[in-house]
N, C-alpha and C positions, 0 to 999 in steps of 0.2 A: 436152650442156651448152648454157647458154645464150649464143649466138654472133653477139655482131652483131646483134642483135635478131631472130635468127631464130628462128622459134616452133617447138614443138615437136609440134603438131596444124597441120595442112594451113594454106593461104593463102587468101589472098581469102576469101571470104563465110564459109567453115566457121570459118577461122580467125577473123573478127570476131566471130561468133553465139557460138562457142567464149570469147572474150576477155572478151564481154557475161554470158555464163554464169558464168564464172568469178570475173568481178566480183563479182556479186550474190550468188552463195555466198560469197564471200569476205567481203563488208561483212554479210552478215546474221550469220555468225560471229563478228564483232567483234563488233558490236553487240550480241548476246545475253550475251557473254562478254569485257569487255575485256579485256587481256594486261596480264603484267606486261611492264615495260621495261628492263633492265638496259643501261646507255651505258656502255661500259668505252675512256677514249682512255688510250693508252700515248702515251709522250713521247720521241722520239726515236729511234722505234725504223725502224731503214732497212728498205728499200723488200722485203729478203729475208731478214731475219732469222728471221721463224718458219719453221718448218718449214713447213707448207702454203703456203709463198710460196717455198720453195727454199733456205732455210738449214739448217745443222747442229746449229742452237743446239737446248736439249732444253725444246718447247714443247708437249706432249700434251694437255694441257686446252683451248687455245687453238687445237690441229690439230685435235680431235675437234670444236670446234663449226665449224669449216669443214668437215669432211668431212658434218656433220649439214647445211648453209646454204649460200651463197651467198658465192662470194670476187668481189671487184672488183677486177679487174689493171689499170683505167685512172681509176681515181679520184684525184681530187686534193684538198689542202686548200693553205691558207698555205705560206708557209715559217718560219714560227714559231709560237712557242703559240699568243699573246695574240688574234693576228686570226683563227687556227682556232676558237680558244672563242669567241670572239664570231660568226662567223660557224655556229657549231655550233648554238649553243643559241637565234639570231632567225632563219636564215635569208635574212638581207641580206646586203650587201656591209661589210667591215669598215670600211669610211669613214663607211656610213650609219649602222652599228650607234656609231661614237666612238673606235676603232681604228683610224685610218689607219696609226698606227706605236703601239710600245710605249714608254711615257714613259723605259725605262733607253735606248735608239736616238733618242729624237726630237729635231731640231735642235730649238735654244732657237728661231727664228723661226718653227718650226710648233704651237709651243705655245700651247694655246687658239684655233686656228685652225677652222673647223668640223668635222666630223671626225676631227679629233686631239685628243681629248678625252685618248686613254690607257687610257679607258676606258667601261666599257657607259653609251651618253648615254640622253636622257630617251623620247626616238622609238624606243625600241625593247620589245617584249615577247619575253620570253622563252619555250620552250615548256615548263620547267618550271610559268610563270604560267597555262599556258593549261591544262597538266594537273590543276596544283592547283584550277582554277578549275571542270574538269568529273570532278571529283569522285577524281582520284589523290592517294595519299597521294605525297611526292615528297622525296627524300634526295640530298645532294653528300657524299661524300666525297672529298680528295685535292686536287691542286692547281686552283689557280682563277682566277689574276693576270687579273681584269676589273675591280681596284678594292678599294679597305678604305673610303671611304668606306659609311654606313650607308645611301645609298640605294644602293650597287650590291654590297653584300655578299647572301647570299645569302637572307636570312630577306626581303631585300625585291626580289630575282630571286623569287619561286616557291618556294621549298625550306621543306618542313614543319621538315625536319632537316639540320644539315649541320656537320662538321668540315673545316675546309680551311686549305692552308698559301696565303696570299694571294700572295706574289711569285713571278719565275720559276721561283722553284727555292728549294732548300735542303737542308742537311745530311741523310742519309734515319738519323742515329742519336739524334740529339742536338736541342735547341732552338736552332742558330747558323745564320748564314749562311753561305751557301756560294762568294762572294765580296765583295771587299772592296765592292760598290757599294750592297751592302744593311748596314747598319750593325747590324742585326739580323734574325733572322726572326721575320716574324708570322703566327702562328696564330691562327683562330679557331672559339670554339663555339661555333653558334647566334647569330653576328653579334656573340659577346663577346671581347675580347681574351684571349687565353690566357697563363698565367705559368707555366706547364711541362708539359712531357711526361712518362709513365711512363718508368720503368728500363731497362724491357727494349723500349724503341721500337724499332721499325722501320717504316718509313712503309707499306710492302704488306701488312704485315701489321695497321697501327694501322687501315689505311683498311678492311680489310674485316671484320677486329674489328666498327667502328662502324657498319658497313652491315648485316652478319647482325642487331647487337643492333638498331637502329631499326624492321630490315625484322619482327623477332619482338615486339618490343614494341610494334608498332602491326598486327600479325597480327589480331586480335580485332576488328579497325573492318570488316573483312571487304572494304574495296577496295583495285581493283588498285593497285600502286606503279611508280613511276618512277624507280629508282635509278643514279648519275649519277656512277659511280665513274673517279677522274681520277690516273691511278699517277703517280707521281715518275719510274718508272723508265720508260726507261733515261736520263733526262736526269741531264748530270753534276753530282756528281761519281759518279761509277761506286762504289757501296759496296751489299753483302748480305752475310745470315749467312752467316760463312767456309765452312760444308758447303755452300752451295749454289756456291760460287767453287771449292772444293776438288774439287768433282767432274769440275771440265774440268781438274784438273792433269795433263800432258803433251798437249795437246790446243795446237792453233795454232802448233806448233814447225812446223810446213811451212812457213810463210808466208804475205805476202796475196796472192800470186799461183796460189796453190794452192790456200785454199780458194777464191777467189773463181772457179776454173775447174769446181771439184766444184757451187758454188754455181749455177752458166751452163745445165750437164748437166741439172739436177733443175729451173730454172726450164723447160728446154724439154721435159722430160716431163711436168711438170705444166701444159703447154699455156694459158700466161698469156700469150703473146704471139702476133702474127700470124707466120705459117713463110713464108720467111725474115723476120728483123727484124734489123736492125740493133745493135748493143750499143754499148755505152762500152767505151773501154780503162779497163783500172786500174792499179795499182802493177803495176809488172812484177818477175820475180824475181830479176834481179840488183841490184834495190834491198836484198832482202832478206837475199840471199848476199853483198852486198859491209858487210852489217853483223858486228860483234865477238859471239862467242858469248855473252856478256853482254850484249849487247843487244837480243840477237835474244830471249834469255829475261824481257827484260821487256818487250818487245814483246810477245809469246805471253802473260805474267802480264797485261797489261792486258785483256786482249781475254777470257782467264779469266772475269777481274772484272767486263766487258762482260755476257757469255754468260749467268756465273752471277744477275745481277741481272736480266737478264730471265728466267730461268727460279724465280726467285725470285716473280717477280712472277703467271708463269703458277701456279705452286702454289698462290700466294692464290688466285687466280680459281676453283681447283679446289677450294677449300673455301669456295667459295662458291657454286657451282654444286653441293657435298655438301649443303650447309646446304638448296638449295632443292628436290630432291631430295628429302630426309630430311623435311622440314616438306609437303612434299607439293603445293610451287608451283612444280617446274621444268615442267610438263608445257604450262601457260601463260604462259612467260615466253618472252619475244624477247629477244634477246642481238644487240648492236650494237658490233664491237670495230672501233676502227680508232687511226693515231699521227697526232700533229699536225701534223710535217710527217719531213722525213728525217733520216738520222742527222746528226749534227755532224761536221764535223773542226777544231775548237776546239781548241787547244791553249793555255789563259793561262799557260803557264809560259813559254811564249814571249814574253811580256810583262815586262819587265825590276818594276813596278812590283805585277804579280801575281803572280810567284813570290817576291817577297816577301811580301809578305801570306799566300800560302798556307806558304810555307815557314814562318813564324809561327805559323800558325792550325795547320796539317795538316803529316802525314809522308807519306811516300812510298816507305817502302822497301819492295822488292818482295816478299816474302817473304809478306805479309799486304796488297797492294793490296787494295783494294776491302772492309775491314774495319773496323770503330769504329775514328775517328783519323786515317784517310787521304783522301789525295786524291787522283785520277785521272780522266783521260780516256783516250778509244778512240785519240785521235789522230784525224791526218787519214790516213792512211793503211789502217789501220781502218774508220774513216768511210765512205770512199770504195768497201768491201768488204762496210759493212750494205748502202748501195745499189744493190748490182749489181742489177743489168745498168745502172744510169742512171747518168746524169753530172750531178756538181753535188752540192751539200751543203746541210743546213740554212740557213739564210738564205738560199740563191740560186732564182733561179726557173727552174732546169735544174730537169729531170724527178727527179734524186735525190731535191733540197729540197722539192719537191712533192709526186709521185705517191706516193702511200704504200698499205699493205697496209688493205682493207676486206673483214670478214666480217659475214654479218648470219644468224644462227641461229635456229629458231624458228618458222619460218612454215612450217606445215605443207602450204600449198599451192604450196611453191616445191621445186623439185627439190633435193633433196640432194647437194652433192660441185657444185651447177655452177662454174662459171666463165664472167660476163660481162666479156667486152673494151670495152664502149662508158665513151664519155667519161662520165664522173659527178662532180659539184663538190660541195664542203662546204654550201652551204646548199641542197643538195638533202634534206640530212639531216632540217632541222626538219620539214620537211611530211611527210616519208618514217613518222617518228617518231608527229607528229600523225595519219595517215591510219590505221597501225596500230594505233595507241589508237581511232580513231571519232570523232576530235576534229575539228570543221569551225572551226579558227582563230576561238575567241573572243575577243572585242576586251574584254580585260584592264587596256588600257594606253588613255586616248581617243587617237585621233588615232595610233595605232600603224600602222609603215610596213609596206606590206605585202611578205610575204615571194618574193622573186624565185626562189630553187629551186622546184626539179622533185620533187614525190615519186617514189620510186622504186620502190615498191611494186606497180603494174603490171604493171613492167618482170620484178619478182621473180616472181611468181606467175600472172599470163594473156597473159605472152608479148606486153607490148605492146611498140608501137616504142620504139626510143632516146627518151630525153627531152629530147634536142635536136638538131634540123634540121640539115643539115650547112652549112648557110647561114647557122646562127645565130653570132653570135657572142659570149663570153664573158671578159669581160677582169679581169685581176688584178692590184695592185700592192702593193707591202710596200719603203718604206725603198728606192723608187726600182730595186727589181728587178719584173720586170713582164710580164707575158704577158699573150697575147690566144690562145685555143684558138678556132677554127671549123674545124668536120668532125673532118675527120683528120691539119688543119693546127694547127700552133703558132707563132706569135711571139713572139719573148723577147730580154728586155734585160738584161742583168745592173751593177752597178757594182761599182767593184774591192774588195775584193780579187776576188772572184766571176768576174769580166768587163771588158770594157774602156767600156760604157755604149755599145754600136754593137747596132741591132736584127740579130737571124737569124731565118731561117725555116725550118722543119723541117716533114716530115709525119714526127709520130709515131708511126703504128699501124706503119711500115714504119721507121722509124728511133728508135725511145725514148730511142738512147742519144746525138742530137742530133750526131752524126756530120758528116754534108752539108746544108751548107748553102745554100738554094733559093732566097734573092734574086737571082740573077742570070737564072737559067735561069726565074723566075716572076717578072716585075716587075710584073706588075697585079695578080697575089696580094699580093702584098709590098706596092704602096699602097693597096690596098684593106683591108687588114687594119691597116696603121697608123694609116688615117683612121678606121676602128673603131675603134680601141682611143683616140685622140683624142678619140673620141665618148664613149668608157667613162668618162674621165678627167675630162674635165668636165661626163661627169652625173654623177657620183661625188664630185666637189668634191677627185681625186687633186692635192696640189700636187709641183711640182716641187721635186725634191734643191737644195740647195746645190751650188756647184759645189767640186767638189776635196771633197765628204762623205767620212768614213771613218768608219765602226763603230767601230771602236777609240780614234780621235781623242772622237770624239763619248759613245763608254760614258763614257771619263776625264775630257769637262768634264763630263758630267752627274753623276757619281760627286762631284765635288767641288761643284756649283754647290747639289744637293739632298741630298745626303747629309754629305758629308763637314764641307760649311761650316756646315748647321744644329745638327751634333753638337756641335762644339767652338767654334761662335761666343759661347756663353756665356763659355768659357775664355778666349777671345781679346777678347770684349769688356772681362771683369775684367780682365787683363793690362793693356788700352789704359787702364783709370781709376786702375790702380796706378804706369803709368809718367808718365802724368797727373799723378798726387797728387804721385809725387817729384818732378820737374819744377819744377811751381809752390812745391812746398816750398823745393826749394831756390834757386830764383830772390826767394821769397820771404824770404831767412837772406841773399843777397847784399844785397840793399836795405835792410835792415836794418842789417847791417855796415857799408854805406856811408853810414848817416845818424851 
């Protein structure tokens, strides 16, 4: 396996002549031949949910192309969509890309600030631009939240073709939103607004529907493609066709302390982490013994609904990988799957103001969670059992919310079945991407910034070193949660609910699950890495939180300040000229009586 950037042919000289060889066969086979590119991010899916990462969930299409490629057990992205896809598809930092938060999170004071734009700003190229520009046909399907304005939807990103549902999320049956801050959902095709979906929708299934039909209808132009398929799933609310939720029924009645101990066993056979490593605790199981037998069965019914939507999702993939197969273009295609960040433990029912809205909009009885009609989450508790072995959830910058599952299939010159442990970041992605096409970063965009990731591709196939120094350092923030990675050290700050907004210091590769904490016993690590990460912050243009911020506080004035007040200010405007009119009418009938 690939370990630590140890090569798999001798050291020193043989091994560089070897590296320099292997290059140059390498880039002369691109070159002759460029690959197709299949980019598949799943959305939420924690850190062990597929099987080839250590879960039980039934992921076979998804496990055969890790058994075929290359997994990465210390890769990271964001801890939310919006700045993983921006950081996916330029390569920069998501501040520099117009991403420093996402417009439903961002204080009204960071708004139009530089870098919080919300979305993909003018300084950046995409490398769908860069594909399309040397000579790939280039297709989005699935979600896309970088914008509905018409310069940053996708026909003017790169994209020959594209179907996408624009916000964080949304219903995977029906055309509605999937909480009350989107007032609607918008789709679109080809940068047009859409005014409905088929009957029989399903989002895993609509998305690669439109991918096979584009990738065949433009078969005949005879170049290679770059298709940029972006699932719903597992981002809530948790819904798939009921055979594919029915299949796990009697499944997760253990608990989450049980499987998540089956889940520990299979990550340390599948040798993803350094022996010994450190873990996270999780729910323990007299949390789950001290629940009511009807509770504990819609606990188990959720996580069903969890399972079966990501294996719903692996099935599409699998007839998509049939489709190119059968057409006779799997043999040149690379397959790049990774999630955007870790699973959630989101619960809005817990919100006095969103379980009305959903109890309105959606049911919930258990019988048919995860079904047309319903609504559901994993819980945090669940949550906290996608991301085994780590700690931390969606939005936070513990290793759960972060370090996510990376597979890259396809390259025939990289060992099958490995497994690299070195650190590896999301905007490692784009050049990784560009290097495998034979793409030398064409300037698409004037004045386009250039990209700070590492390709990785190297690393994949001639055994080169890590693609960053242990001296280097690499800093990350989102919505005031924030890390600084150097070597096999991490620094991180979380705010609440998350954290208490007090830096820690971890070494990772010996503790993942952020256990012990090392500011005391290293205190020149610990100022040494903060004045870095200071440095990051303000060449980044990162601004500081509000003090007293809350996610929740903050979803709710922005829910009313842009959604809610725009809908209904017409109403409320009429309303104010009719109690207006009476008013003066009747002030006007007094003075009249009185003359």
């Amino acid at each position: 396996m690939i370990n630590r950037g140890k090569a798999f042919i001798g050291n020193g000289r043989h091994r560089a002549w070897a590296w320099l060889a292997c290059v140059l066969c390498m880039s002369h086979a691109l070159a002759s031949e460029p690959p197709n590119i299949v980019l598949i991010v799943a959305d939420d899916i924690g850190y062990s949910d597929f099987g080839a990462f250590g879960g039980e969930i039934d992921t076979p299409n998804i496990d055969a192309l890790a058994r075929a490629g290359v997994r990465f057990s210390n890769f990271h992205a964001a801890s939310s969509c919006a700045p993983t896809r921006a950081m996916l598809l330029t390569g920069v930092d998501n501040h520099r890309a117009g991403v420093g938060s996402m417009r439903e999170l961002m204080p009204l004071s960071h708004r139009g600030e530089p870098g919080y734009d919300g979305v993909l700003n003018e300084s950046v190229q995409t490398i769908a631009s860069m594909m399309q520009a040397s000579g790939y046909r280039t297709w989005v399907a699935g979600k896309w939240h970088l914008g509905i304005e018409d310069s940053n939807l996708p026909p003017a990103r790169g994209f020959d073709g594209s179907v996408i549902q624009a916000d964080s999320g949304s219903d995977n049956f029906e055309m509605r939103p999937y909480l009350p801050m989107y007032p609607e959902a918008r789709w679109f095709e080809n940068g047009r607004r859409m005014q409905s979906l088929p009957e029989d929708f399903y989002s895993s299934r609509y998305f690669v529907d439109w991918t096979i039909a584009f990738l065949e209808a433009t078969r005949a132009e005879g170049k290679p493609f770059f298709a940029y398929l972006a699932f719903q799933a597992n981002h809530l609310p948790l819904q798939a066709p009921a055979e594919f939720i029915d299949a796990y029924r009697g499944h997760y009645t253990q608990g989450w302390a049980k499987v998540r101990e089956a889940r520990i066993q299979k990550i340390r056979e599948l040798d993803l982490f350094e022996t010994p490593a450190t873990f996270a605790a999780g729910p323990a199981q007299d949390e789950w013994d001290g629940l009511t037998e009807q509770q504990q069965y819609f606990e188990a019914r959720r996580m069903q609904a969890y399972a079966g939507m990501a294996t719903a999702m692996d099935y599409e993939i699998g007839r998509l990988i049939t489709y190119l197969r059968d057409s006779g273009q799997y043999q040149n295609t690379v397959f790049v799957l990774f999630s955007d960040n870790g699973a959630t433990a989101t619960e809005p029912y817990d919100n006095a103001y969103g379980r009305r809205w959903l109890e309105s909009n959606y049911h919930r009885e258990t019988e048919t969670l995860g079904e047309k009609g319903s609504w559901v989450a994993a819980g945090s508790h669940w949550g906290r059992v996608s991301n085994t072995p780590l700690a931390g959830t969606k939005f936070s910058s513990g290793e759960g919310g972060v370090r996510v599952p990376l597979i890259v299939s396809g390259l025939s010159s990289a060992a099958q079945g490995a497994v690299n442990r070195e650190f590896t970041y999301i905007t490692d992605l784009a050049p990784t991407l560009l290097e495998i096409a034979g793409i030398e970063s064409p300037q698409v965009v004037p004045a386009a910034q250039t990209m700070t990731g590492r390709s990785l591709l190297p690393m994949m196939t001639a055994a080169a070193p890590a693609p960053y120094r242990s001296d280097e350092a690499l800093g990350y923030e989102f919505s005031g949660n924030s890390a600084l990675y150097q070597g096999d050290y991490k620094l991180v700050r979380n705010q609440p609910p998350a954290g208490d907004r007090q830096w820690r210091l971890y070494k990772i590769d010996e503790d993942p699950g952020e256990t012990t904490d090392l500011r005391e016993r290293m205190p020149d690590l610990y100022q040494n890495m903060l004045a870095e990460y200071d440095a990051y912050a303000s060449e980044n243009g990162v601004l500081p939180m509000p003090e007293n911020y809350s996610v929740a506080k903050q979803v709710m004035i922005n829910t009313i300040v842009f959604s809610l007040l725009p809908k209904y200010l017409p109403y409320v405007g009429l309303a104010l000229v009719l109690v207006l009119a009476v008013y003066f009418y009747r002030r006007s009938g007094r003075r009249t009586h009185k003359r």
